[in-house]
N, CA, C and O of each residue as an XYZ file, in Angstrom:
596
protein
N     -10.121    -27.508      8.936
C     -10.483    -27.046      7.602
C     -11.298    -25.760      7.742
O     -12.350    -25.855      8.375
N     -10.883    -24.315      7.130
C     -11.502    -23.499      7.293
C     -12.684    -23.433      6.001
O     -12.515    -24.017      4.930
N     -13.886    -22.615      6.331
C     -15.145    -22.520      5.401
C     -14.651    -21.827      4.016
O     -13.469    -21.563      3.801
N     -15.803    -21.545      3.023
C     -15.345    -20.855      2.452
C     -15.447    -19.361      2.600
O     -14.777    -18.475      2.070
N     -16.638    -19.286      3.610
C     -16.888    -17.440      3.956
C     -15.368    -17.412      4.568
O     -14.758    -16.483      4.038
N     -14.550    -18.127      5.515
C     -13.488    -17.543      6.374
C     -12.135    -17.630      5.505
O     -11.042    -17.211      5.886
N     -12.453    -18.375      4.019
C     -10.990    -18.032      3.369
C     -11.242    -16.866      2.359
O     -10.406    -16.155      1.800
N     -12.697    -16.849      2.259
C     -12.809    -15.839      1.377
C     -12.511    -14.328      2.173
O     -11.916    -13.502      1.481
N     -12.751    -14.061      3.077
C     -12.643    -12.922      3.971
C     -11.525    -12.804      4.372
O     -11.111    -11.731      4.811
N     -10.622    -14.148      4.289
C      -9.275    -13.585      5.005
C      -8.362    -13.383      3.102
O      -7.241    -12.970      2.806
N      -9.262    -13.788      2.425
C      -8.305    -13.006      0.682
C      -8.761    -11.721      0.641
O      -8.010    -10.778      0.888
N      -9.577    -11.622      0.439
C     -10.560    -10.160      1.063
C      -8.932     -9.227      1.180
O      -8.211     -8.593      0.411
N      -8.937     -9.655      2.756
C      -8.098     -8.925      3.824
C      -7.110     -8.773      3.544
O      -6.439     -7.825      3.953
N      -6.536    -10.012      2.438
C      -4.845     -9.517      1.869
C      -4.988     -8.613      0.982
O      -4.278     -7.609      0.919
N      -6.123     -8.944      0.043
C      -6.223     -7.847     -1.361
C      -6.379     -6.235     -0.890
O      -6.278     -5.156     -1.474
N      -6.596     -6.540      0.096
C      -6.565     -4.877      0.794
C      -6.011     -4.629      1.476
O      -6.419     -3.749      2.234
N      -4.569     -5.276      1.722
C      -3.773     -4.810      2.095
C      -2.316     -4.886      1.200
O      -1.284     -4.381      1.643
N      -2.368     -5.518      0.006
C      -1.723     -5.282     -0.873
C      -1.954     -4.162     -1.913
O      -3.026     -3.870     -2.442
N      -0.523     -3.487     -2.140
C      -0.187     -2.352     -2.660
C       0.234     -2.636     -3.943
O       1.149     -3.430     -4.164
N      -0.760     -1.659     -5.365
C       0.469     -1.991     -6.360
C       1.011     -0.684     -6.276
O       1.847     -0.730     -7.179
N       1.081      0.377     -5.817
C       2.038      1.314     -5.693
C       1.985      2.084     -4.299
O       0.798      2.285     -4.042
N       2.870      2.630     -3.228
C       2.797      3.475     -2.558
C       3.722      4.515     -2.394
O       4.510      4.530     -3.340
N       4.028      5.762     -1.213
C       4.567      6.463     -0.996
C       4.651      6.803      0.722
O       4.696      7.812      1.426
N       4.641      5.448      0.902
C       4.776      5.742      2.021
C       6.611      5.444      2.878
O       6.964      5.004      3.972
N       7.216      5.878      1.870
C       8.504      5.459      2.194
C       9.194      4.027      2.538
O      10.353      3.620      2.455
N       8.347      3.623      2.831
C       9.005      1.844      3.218
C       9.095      0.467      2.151
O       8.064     -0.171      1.937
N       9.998      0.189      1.703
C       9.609     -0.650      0.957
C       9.087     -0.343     -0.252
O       8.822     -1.419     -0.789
N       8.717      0.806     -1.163
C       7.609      1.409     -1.818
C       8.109      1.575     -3.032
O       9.314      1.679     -3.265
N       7.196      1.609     -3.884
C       7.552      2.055     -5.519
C       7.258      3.237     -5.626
O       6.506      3.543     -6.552
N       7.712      4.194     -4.790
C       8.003      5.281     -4.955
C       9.038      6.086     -5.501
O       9.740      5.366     -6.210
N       9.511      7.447     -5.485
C      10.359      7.615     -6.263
C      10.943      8.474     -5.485
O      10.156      9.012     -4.706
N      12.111      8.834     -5.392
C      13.169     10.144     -4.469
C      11.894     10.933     -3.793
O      11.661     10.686     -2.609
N      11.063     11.865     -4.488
C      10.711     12.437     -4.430
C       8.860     12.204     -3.454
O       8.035     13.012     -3.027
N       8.922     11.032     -3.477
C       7.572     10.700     -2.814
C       6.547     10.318     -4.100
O       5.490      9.795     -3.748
N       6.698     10.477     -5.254
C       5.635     10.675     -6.228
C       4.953      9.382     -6.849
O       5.453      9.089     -7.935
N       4.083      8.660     -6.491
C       3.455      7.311     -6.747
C       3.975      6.768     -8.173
O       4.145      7.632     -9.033
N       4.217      5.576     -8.479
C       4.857      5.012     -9.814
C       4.321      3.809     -9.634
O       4.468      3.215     -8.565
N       3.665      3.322    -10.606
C       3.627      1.776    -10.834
C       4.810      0.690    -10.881
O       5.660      0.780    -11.767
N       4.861     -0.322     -9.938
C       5.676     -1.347     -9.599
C       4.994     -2.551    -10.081
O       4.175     -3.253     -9.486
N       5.493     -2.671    -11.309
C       4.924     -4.016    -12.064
C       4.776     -5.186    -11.893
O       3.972     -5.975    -12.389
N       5.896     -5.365    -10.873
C       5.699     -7.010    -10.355
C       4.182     -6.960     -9.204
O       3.316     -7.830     -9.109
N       4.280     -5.536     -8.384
C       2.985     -6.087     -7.868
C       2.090     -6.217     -8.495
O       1.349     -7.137     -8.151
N       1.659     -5.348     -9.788
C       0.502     -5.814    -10.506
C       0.286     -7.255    -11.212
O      -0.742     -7.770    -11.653
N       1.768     -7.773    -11.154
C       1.881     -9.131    -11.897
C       1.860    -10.358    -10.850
O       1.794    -11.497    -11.314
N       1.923    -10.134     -9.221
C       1.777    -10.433     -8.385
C       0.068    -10.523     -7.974
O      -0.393    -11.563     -7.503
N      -0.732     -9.380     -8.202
C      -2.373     -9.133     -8.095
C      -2.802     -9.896     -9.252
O      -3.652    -10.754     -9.014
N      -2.525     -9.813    -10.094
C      -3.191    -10.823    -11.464
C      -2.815    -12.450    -11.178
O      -3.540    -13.397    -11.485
N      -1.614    -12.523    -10.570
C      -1.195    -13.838    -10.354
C      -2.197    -14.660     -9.504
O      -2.778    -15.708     -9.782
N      -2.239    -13.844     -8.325
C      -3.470    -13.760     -6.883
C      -4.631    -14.540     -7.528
O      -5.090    -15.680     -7.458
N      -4.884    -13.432     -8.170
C      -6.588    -14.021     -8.415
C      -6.728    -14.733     -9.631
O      -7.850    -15.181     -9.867
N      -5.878    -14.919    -10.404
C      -5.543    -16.042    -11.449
C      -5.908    -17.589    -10.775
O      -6.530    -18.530    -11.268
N      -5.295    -17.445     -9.532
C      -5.271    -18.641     -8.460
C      -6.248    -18.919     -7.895
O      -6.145    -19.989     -7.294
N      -7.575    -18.236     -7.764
C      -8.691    -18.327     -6.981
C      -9.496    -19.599     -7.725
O     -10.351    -20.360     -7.271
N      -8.901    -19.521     -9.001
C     -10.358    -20.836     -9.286
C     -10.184    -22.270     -9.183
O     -11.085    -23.097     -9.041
N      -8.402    -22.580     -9.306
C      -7.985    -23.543     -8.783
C      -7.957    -23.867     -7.400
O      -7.780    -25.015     -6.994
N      -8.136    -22.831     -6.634
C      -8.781    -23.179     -5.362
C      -9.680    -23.584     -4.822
O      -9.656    -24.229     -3.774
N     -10.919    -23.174     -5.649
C     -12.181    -23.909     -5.421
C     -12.388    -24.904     -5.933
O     -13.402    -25.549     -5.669
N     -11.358    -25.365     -6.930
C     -12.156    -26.608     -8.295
C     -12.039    -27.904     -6.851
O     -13.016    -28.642     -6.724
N     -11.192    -28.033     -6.152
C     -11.358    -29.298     -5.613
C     -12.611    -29.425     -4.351
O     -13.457    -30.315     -4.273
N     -12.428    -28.233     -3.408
C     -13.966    -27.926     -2.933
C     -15.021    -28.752     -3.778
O     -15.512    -29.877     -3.685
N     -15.138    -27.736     -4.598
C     -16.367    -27.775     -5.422
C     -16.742    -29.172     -5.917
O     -17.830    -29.740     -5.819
N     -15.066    -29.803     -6.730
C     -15.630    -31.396     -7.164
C     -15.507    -32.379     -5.748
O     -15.571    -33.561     -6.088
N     -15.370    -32.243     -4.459
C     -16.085    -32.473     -3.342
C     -17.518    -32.869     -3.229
O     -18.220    -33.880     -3.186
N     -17.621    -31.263     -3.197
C     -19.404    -31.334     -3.519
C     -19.592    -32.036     -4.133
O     -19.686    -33.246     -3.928
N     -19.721    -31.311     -5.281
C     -20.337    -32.598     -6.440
C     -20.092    -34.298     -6.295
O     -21.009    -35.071     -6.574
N     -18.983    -34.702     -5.908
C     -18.801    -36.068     -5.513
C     -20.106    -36.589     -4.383
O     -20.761    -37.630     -4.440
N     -20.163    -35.894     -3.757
C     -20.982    -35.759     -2.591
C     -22.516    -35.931     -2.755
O     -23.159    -36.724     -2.067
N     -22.992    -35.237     -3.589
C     -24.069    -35.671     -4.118
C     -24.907    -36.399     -4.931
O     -26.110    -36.301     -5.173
N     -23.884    -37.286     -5.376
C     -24.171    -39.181     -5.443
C     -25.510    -39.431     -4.997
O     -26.539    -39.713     -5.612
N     -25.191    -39.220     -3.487
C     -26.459    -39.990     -2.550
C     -27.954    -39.038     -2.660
O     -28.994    -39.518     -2.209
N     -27.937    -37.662     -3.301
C     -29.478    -37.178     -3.615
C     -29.566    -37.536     -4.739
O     -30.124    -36.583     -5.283
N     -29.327    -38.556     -5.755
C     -30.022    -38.494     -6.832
C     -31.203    -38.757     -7.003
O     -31.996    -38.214     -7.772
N     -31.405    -39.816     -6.109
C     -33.141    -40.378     -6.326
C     -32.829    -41.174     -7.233
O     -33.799    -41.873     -7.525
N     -32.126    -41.356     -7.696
C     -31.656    -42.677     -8.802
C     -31.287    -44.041     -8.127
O     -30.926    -43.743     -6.989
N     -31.239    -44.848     -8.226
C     -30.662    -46.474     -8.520
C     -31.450    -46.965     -6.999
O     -30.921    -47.260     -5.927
N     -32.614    -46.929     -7.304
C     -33.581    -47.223     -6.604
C     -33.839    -46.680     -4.623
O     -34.294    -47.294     -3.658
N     -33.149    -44.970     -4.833
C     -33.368    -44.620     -3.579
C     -34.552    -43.537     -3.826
O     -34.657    -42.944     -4.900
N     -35.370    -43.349     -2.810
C     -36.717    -42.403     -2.945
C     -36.443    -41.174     -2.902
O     -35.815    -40.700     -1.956
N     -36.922    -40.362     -4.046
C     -36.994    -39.172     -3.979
C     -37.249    -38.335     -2.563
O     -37.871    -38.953     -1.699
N     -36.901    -37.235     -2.312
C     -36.686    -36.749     -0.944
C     -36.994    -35.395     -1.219
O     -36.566    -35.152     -2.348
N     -37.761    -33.980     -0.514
C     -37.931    -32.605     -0.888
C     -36.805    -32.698     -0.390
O     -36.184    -32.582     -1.446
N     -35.628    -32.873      0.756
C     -34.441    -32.608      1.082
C     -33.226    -32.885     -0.012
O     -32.329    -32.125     -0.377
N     -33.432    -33.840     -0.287
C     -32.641    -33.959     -1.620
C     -32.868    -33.583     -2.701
O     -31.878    -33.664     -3.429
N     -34.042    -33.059     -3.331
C     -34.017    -32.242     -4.600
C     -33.603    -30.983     -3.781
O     -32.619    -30.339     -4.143
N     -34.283    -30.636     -2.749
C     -33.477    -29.205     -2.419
C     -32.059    -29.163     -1.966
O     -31.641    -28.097     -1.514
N     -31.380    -30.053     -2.024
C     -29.901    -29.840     -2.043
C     -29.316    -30.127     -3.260
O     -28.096    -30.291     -3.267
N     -29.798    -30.200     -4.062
C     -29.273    -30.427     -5.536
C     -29.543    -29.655     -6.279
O     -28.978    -29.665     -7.373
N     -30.627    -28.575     -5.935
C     -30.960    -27.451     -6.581
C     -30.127    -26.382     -5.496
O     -30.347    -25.206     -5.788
N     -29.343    -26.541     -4.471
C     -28.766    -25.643     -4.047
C     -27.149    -26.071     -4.384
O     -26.155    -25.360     -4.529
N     -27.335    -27.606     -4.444
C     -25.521    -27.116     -5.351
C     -25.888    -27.160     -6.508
O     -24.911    -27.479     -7.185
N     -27.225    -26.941     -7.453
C     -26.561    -26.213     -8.672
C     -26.146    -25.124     -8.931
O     -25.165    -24.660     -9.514
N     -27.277    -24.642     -8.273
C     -27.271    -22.984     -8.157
C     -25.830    -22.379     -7.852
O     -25.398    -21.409     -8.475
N     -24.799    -23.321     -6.386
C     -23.488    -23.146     -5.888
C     -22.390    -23.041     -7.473
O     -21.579    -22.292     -8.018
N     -22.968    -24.161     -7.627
C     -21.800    -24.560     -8.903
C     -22.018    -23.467    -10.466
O     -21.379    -23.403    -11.516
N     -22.839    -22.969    -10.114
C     -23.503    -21.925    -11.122
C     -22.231    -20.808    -10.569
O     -21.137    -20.682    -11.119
N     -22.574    -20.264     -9.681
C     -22.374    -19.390     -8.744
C     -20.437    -19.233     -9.024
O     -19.764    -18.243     -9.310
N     -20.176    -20.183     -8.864
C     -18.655    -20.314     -8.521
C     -17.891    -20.402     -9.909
O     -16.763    -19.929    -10.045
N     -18.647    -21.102    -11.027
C     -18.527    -21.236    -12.099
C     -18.073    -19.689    -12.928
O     -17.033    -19.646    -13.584
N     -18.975    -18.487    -12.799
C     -19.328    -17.623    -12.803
C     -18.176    -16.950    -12.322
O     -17.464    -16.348    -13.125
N     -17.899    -16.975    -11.095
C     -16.667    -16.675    -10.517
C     -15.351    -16.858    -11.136
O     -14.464    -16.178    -11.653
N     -15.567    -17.850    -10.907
C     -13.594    -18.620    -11.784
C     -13.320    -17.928    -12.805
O     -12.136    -17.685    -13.038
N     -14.474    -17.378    -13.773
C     -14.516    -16.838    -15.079
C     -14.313    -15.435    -14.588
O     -13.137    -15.224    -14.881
N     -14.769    -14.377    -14.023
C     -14.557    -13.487    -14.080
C     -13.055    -13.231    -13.323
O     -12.504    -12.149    -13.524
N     -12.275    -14.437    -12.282
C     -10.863    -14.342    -11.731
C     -10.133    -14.532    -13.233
O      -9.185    -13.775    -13.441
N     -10.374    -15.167    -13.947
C      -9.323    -14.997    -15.125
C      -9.255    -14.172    -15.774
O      -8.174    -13.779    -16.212
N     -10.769    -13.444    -16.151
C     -10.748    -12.374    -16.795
C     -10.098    -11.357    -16.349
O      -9.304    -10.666    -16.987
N     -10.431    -11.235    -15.197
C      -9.936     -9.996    -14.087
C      -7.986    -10.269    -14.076
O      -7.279     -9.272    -14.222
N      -7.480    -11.342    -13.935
C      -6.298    -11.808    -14.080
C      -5.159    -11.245    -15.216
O      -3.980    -10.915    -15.088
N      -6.380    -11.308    -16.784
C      -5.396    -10.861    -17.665
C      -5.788     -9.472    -17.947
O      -5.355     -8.969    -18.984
N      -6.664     -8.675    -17.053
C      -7.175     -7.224    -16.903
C      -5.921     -6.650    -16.405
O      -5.178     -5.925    -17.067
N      -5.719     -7.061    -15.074
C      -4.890     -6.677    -13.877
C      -3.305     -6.745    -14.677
O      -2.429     -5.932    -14.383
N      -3.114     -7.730    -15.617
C      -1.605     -8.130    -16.004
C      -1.513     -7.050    -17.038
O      -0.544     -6.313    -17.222
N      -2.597     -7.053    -17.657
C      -2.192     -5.851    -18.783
C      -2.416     -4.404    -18.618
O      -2.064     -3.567    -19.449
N      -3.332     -4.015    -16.928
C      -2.982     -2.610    -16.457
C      -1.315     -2.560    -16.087
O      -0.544     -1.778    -16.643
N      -1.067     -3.159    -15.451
C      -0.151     -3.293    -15.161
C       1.495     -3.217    -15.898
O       2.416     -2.517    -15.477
N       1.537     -4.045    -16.968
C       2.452     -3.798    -18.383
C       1.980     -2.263    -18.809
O       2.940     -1.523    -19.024
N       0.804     -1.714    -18.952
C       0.333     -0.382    -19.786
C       0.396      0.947    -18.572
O       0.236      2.127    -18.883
N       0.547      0.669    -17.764
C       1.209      1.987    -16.777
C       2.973      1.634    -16.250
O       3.727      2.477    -15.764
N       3.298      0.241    -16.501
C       4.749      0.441    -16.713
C       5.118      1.083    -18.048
O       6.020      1.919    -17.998
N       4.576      0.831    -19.209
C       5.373      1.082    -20.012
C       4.585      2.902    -20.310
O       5.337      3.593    -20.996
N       3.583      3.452    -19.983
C       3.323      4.843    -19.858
C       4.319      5.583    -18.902
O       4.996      6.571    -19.185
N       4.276      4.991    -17.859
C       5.313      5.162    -16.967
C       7.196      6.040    -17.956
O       7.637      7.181    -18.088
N       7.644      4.675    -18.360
C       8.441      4.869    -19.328
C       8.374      5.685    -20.469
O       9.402      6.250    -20.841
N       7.253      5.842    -21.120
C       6.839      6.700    -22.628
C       7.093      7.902    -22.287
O       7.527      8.706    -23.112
N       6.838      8.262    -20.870
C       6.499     10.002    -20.060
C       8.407     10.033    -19.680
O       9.027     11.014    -20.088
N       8.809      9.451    -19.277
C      10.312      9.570    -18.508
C      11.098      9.702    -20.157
O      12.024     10.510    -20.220
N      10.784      9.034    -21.272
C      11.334      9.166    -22.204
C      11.315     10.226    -22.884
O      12.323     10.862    -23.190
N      10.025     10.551    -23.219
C       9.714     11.980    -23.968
C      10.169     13.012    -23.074
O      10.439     14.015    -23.734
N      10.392     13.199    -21.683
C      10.737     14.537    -21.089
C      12.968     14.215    -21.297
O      13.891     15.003    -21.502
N      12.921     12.942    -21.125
C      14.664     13.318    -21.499
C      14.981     13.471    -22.902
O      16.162     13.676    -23.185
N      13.831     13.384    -24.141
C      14.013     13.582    -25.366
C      14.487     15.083    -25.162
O      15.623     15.520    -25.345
N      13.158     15.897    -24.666
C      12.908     17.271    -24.698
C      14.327     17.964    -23.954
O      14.943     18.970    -24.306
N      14.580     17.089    -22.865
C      16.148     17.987    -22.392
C      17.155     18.124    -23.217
O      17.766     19.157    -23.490
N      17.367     16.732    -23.729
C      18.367     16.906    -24.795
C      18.283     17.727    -25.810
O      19.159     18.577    -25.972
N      17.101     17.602    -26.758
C      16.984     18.621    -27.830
C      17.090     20.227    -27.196
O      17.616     21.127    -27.850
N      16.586     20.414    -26.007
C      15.927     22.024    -25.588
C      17.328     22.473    -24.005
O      17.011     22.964    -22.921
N      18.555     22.140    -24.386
C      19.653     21.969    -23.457
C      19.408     23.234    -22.915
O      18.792     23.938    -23.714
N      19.743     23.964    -21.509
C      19.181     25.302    -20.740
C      20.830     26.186    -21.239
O      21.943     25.666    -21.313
N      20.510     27.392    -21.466
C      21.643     27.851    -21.829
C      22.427     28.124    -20.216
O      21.725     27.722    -19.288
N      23.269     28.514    -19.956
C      24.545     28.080    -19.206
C      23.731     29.865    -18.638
O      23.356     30.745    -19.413
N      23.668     29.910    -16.865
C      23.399     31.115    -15.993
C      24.042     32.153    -16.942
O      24.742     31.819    -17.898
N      23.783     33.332    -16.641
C      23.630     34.711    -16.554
C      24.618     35.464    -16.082
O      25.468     36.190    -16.597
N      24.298     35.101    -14.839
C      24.950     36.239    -13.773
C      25.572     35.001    -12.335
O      25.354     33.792    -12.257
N      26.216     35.726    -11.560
C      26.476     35.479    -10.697
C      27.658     34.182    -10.586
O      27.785     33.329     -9.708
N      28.426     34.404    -11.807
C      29.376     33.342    -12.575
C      30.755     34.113    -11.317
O      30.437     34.938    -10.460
N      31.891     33.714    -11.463
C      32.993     34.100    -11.214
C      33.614     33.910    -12.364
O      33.932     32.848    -12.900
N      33.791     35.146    -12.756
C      34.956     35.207    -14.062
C      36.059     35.748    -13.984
O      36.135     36.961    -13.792
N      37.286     34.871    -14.133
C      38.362     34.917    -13.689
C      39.307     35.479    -12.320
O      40.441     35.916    -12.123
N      38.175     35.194    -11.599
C      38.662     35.627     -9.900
C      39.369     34.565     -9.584
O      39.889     34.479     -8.471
């Protein structure tokens, strides 16, 4: 069973190494040209991610809490400074994580709706410049035609 510092550090390590857009030719939501573009599924993939973080801890956590049954000082066991101080350190935990879960969802439907709003800017910009070709068509070269050779 790994801790939670060593799963948290190894999400860490994916979130930074996941891309919602690159140009580095491989694999990439890039475009012919090299020019960075938003790839929506990864952003819907990153919101998904950390959407998932709080269901990860809820069973941890109600662990703990199961766990600390035995500091209550209730049903006739003696109060203990070790056991109020571990019950004031998983509140504080459960504070802590609580806190957390809330800002992964928030952050979740942040990430889902950057994500929809630079796909569809994405699109608004590709649309309005093929509006403009069509209406503003280039008149046909000048010079350097072959006429009737």
């Amino acid at each position: 069973m790994t801790t939670f510092q060593e799963e948290w550090a190894q999400l860490k390590a994916d979130a930074a190494r996941t891309k919602l857009a690159s140009a580095n030719g491989s694999n990439d939501a890039s475009d012919a040209s090299g020019q960075m573009k938003s790839d929506r599924a990864a952003w819907r993939q990153a919101a998904k991610s950390v959407g998932g973080l709080p269901s990860n801890t809820a069973k941890p956590l109600a662990s703990l809490e199961k766990d600390q049954s035995g500091f209550s000082g209730g049903s006739g066991t003696p109060e203990t400074e070790s056991g109020a101080a571990q019950r004031a350190l998983f509140r504080s935990w459960k504070t802590y994580m609580t806190q957390v879960n809330k800002r992964c969802t928030t952050l979740e439907s942040a990430l889902d709706k950057a994500g929809s709003d630079q796909s569809g800017n994405e699109q608004d910009v590709r649309d309005s410049f093929t509006s403009l070709s069509r209406r503003y068509k280039d008149t046909p070269e000048l010079g350097g035609q072959k006429q009737g050779k």
